[in-house]
C-alpha positions in Angstrom: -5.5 -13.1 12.5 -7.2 -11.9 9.2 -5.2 -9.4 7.3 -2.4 -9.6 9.7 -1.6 -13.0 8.9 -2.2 -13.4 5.7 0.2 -10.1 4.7 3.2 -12.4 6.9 2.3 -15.2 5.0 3.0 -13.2 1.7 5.9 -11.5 3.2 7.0 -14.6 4.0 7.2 -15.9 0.4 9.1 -12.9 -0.5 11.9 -13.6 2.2 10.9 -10.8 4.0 12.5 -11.4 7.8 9.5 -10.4 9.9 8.6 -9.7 13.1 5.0 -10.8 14.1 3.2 -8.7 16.8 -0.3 -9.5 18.3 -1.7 -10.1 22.1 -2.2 -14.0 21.4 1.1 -15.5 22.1 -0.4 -18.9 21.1 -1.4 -17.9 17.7 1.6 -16.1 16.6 4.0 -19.1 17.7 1.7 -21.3 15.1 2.1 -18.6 12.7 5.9 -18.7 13.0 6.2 -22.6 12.2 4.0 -22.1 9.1 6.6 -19.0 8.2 9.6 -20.9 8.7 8.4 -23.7 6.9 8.7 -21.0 3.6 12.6 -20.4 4.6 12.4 -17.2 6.3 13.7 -16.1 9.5 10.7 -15.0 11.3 11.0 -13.3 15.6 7.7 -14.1 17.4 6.7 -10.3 20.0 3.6 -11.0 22.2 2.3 -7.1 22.4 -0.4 -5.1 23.4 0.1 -1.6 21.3 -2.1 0.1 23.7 1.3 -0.7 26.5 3.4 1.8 25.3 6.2 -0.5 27.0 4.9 -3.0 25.4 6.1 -1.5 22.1 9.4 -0.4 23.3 10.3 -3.5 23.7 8.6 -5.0 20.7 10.9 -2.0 18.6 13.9 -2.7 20.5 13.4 -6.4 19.7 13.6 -5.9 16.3 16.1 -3.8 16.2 18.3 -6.1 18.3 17.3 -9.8 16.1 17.7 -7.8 12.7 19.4 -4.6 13.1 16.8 -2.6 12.3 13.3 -1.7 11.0 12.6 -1.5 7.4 8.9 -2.1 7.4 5.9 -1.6 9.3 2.3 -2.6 9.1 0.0 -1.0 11.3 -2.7 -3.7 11.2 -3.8 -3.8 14.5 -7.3 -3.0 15.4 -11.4 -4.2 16.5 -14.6 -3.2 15.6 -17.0 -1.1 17.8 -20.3 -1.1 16.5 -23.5 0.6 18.2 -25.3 4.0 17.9 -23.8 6.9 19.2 -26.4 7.4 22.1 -25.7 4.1 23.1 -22.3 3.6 23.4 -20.3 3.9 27.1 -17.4 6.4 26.8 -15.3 3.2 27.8 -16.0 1.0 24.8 -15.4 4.5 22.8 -11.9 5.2 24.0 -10.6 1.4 23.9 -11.5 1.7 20.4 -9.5 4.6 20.2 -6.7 3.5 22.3 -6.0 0.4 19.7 -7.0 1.8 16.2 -5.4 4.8 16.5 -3.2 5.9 19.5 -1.5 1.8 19.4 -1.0 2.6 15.2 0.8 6.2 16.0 2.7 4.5 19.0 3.9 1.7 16.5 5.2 4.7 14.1 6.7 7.1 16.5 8.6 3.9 17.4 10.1 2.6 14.2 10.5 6.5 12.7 13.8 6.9 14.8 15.1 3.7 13.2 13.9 4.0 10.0 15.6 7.8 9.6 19.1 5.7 10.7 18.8 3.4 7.8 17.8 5.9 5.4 14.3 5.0 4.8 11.9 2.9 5.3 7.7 2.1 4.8 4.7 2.5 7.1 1.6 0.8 6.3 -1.5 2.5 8.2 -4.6 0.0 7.7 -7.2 1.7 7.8 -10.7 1.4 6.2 -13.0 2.7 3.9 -15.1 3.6 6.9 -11.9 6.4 7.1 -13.2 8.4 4.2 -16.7 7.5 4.4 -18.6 7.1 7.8 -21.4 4.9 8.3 -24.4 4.5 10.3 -23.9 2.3 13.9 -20.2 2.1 13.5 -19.3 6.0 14.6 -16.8 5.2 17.1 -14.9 2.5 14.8 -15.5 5.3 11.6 -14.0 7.9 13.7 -10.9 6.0 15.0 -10.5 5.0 11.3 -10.6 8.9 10.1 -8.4 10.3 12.8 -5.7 7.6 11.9 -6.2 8.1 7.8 -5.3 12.3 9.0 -2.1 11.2 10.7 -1.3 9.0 7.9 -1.6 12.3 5.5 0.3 14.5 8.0 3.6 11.8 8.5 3.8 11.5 4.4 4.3 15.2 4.3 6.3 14.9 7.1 8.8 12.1 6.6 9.1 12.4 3.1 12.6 14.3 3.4 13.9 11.2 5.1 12.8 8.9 2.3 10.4 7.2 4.8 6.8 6.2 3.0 3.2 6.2 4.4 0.6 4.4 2.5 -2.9 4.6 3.4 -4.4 1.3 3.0 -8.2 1.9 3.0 -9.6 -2.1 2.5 -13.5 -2.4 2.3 -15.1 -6.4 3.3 -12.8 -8.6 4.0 -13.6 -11.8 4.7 -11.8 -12.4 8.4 -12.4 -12.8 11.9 -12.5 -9.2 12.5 -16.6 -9.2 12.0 -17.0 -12.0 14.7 -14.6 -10.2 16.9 -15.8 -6.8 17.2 -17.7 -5.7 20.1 -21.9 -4.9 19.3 -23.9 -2.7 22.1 -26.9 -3.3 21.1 -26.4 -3.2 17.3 -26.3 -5.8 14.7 -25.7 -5.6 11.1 -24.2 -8.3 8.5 -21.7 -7.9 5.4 -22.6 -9.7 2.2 -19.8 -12.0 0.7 -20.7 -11.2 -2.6 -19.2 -7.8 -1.4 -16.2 -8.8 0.2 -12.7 -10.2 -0.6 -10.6 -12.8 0.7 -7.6 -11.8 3.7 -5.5 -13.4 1.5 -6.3 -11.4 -1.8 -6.0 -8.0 0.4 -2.7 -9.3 1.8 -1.1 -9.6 -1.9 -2.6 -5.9 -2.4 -0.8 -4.5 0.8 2.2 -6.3 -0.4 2.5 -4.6 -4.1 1.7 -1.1 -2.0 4.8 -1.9 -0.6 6.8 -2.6 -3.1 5.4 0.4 -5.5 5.6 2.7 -2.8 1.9 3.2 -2.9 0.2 6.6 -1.3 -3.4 5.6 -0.8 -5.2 2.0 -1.5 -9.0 1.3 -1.4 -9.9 -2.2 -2.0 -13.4 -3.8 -3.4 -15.4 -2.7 -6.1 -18.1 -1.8 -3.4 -15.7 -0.2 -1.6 -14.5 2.5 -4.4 -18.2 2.9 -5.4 -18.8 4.1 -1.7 -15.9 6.4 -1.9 -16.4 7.8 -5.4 -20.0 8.4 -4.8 -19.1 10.4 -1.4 -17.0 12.3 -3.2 -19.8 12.9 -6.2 -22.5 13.5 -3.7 -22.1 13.0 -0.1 -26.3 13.5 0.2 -26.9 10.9 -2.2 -24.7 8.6 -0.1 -26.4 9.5 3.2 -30.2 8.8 1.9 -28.2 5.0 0.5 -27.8 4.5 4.1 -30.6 5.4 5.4 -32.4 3.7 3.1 -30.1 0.7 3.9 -31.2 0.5 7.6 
């Protein structure tokens, strides 16, 4: 859905063979026909990353169909939102067990085969809510900035083997990941006027790619958020609370 699907629609275009990888079976064999309709050879995985069998055999999949792994998006992921007091430990560590233990699963997966062919990309989307937490989403925020750490750690760490890690860090996007996410007693609503279209973001992941970007934030109100944090991390907490 969302970002997911828009970024394999624009990989699509550039003859990317892809791999698409998502719990909905249904929704991913509609995806493919639109895919192959563009002329692009395009393998269909039903997974769940927080099985790791389930990516085993989404890896060895791809590795078997193409002959290896070249790219990987770590898209994956749903929204948690309620105060902290609030919040059963259950809902907490699903939200972990997607954003960020399914995205580390994903790359301790593909690493092996991207090292054999000499290189490769990782994509960790992540958030703006990685490098700036906000009020009612602590859970989500904290997933989000565990994963953007890992992300900074494997580009040290890989980048002898010629492997890249980008740190996509999108702000609103206009998806079904706000009607998805789970709310505990908490409501809260994103203005268009600050978002951008899935489809916008996906042609932004896609030039990451190719330029071999290390760090992406996305939406004018997303790098104010960010460069006022960095400015004055006070000034951006009373914003909030104001906000509330």
């Amino acid at each position: 859905m969302g970002i997911g699907r828009a970024v394999a629609l624009e990989l699509a275009r550039k003859k990317a063979r892809l791999v698409l990888a998502a719990r909905s079976a249904e929704k991913l064999y509609r995806l493919q026909i639109e895919i192959e309709r563009l002329g692009t050879e395009c393998m269909v995985a039903p997974t769940d990353v927080t099985v790791p069998a389930s990516i085993t055999h989404l890896v060895e999949g791809a590795v078997k169909r193409f002959g290896g792994v070249d790219v990987l998006v770590n898209n994956a992921g749903y929204g948690l939102w309620g105060i902290v007091e609030k919040l059963p430990m259950e809902e907490i560590r699903n939200v972990f067990e997607t954003n960020l233990f399914g995205a580390i699963g994903m790359a301790k997966a593909v690493i092996p085969e991207m090292k054999r062919r000499g290189g490769g990309v990782i994509v960790n989307v992540e958030s703006i809510l990685a490098l700036r937490a906000m009020p009612g989403s602590g859970a989500y925020c904290a997933s989000k900035h565990a994963l953007h750490a890992f992300s900074e750690s494997m580009r040290i760490e890989l980048a002898p083997h010629r492997i890249h890690v980008c740190s996509f860090c999108p702000g609103i996007t206009e998806s079904e990941f706000s009607r998805n996410r789970v709310e505990i007693d908490f409501h809260t609503e994103f203005s268009k006027t600050l978002s951008m279209s899935s489809e916008r973001c996906a042609r932004i992941i896609v030039r990451a790619i190719e330029r071999r970007r290390r760090h992406v934030v996305t939406t004018w109100s997303g790098k104010f958020i960010v460069a006022a944090h960095r400015i004055s991390p006070r000034f951006v907490d009373w914003l909030l609370t104001v906000g509330q």
